[in-house]
C-alpha positions as CSV (number, residue, x, y, z in Angstrom):
1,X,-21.2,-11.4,-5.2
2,X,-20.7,-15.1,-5.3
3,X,-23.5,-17.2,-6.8
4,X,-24.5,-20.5,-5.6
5,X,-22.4,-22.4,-8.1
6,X,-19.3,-20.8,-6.9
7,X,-20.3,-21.1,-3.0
8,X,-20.8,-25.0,-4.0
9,X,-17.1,-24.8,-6.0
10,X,-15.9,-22.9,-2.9
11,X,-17.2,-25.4,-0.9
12,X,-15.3,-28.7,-2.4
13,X,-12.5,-27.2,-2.8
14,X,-12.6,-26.1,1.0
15,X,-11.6,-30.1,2.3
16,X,-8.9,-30.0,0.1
17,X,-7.3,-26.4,1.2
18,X,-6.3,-28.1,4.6
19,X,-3.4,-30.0,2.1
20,X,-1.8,-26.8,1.8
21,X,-1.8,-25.6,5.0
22,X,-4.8,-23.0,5.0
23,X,-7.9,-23.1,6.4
24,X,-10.4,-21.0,3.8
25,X,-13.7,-20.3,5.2
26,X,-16.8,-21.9,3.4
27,X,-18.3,-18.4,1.6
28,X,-21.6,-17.5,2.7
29,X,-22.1,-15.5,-0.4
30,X,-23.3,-12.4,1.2
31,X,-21.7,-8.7,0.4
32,X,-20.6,-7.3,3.3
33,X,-21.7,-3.7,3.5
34,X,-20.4,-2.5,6.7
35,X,-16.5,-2.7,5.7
36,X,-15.8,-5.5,8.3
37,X,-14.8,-9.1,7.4
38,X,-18.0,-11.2,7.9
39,X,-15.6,-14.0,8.1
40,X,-12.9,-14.5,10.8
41,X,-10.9,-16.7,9.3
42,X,-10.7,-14.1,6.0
43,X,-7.6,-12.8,6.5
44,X,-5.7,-16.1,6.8
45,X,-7.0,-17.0,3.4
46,X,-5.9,-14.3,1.9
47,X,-2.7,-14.9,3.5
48,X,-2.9,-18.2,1.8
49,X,-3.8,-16.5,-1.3
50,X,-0.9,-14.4,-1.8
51,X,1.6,-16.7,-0.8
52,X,0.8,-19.5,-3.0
53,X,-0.1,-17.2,-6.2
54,X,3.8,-17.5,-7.0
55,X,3.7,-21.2,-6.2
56,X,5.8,-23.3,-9.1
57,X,3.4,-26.0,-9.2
58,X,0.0,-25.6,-11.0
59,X,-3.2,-27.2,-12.3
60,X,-6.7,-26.8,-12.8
61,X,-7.7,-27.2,-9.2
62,X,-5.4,-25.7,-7.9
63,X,-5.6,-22.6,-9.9
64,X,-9.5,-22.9,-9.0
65,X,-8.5,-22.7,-5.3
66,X,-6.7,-19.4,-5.9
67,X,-9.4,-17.9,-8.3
68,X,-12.0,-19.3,-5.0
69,X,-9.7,-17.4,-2.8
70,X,-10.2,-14.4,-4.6
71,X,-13.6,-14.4,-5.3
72,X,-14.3,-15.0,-1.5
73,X,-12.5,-11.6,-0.9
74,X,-14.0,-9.6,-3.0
75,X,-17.4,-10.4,-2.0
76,X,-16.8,-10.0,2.0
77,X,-15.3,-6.9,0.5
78,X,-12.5,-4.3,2.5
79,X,-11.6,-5.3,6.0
80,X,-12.5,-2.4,8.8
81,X,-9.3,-2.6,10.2
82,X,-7.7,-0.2,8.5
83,X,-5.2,0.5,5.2
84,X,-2.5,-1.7,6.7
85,X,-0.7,-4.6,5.5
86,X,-1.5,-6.4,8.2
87,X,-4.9,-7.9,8.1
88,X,-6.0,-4.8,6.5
89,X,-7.3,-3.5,3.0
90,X,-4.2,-3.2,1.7
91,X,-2.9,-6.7,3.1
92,X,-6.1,-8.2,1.2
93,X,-5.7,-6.3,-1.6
94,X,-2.3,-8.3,-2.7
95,X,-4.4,-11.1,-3.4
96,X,-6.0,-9.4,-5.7
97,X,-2.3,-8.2,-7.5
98,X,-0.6,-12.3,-7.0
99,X,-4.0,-13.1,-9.1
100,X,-3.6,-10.8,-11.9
101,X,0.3,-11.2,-12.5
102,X,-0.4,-15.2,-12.3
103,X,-4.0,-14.5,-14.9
104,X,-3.0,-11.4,-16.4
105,X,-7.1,-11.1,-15.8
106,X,-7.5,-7.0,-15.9
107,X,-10.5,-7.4,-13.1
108,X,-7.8,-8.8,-11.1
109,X,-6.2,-5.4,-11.3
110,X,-9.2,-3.2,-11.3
111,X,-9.8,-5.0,-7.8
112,X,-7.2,-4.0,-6.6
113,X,-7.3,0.0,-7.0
114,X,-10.8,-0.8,-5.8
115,X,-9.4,-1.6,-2.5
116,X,-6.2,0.6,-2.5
117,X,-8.8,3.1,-2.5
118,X,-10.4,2.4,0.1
119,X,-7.5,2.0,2.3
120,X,-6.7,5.5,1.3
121,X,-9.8,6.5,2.8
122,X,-9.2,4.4,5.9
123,X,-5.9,6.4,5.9
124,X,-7.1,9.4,5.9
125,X,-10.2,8.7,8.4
126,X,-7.4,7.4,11.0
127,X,-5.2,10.9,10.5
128,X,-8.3,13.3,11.3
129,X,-9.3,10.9,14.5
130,X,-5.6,10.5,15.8
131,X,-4.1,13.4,14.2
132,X,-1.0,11.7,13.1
133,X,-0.1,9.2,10.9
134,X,1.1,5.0,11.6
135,X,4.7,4.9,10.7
136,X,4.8,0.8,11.2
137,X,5.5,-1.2,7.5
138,X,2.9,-3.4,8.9
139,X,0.4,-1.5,10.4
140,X,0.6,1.7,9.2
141,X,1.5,4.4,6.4
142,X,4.5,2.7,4.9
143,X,2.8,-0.4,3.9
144,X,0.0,1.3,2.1
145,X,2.6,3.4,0.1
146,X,4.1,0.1,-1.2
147,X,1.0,-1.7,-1.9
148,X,-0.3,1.5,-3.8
149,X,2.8,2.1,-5.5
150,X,2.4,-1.9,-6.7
151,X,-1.0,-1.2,-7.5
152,X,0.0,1.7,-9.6
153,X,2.9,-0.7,-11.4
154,X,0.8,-3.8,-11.4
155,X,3.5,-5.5,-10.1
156,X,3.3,-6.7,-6.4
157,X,6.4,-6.6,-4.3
158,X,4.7,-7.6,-1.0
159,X,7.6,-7.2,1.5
160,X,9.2,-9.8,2.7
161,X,7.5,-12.3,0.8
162,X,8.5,-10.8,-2.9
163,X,11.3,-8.9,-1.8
164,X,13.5,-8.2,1.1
């Protein structure tokens, strides 16, 4: 969960995402306990989060923009959507892997598994109420078998932004 020195950091550094072409929600600093993004704008920081993790410029704020980025999805927590790479847990959860090969910060990591586990579960919830499996990279079981093969290496290889 945030604290209120990290909502205020969050909060600065919010008038100054718009330079880079995000648009980062202000946090509210509550844990979502229902699975579902309290945030609508979540998954396009994320987004934002992943894409610029590799970025070959650097500096303190914008390393604190990244670190904001992170913090703000953890603490709305796994995305109801589903295990998917597309706006899902396991589309979030490469946030959390760009972080820890850009920190080498092992909570960065634990993070995560904490999520690839959940989208497991989201995996297997959607197989028992459909009875089949999503075959899309995007939306379905592919993706989540890359992102937890990546969360096993600690190494992400998002498709088509790390490799193609």
């Amino acid at each position: 969960m945030l604290n209120c020195g990290e909502i205020t950091q969050i909060a600065s550094i919010h008038a100054r995402v718009r330079v880079l072409g995000a648009r980062c929600p202000v946090a509210t600093g509550r844990r979502n306990t229902r699975a579902a993004a309290p945030l609508p704008a979540l998954p396009r920081c994320t987004r934002h989060v992943t894409t610029f993790a590799d970025a070959p410029f650097d500096g303190p704020e914008f390393a604190g923009l990244l670190i904001a980025g992170g913090k703000l999805t953890w603490s709305a927590g796994p995305l109801a959507k589903g295990s998917n790479l597309c706006h899902g847990t396991g589309g979030n959860g490469y946030a959390f892997l760009k972080l820890y090969r850009r920190t080498r910060d092992a909570r960065w990591l634990q993070r995560a598994r904490a999520f690839a586990m959940t989208a497991i579960s989201h995996c297997r919830e959607a197989r028992l109420r459909y009875g089949r499996g999503r075959y899309s990279p995007w939306t379905g079981d592919l993706g989540l078998a890359v992102y937890l093969r990546d969360c096993l290496s600690g190494e992400p290889a998002f498709p088509t932004v790390d490799v193609f």
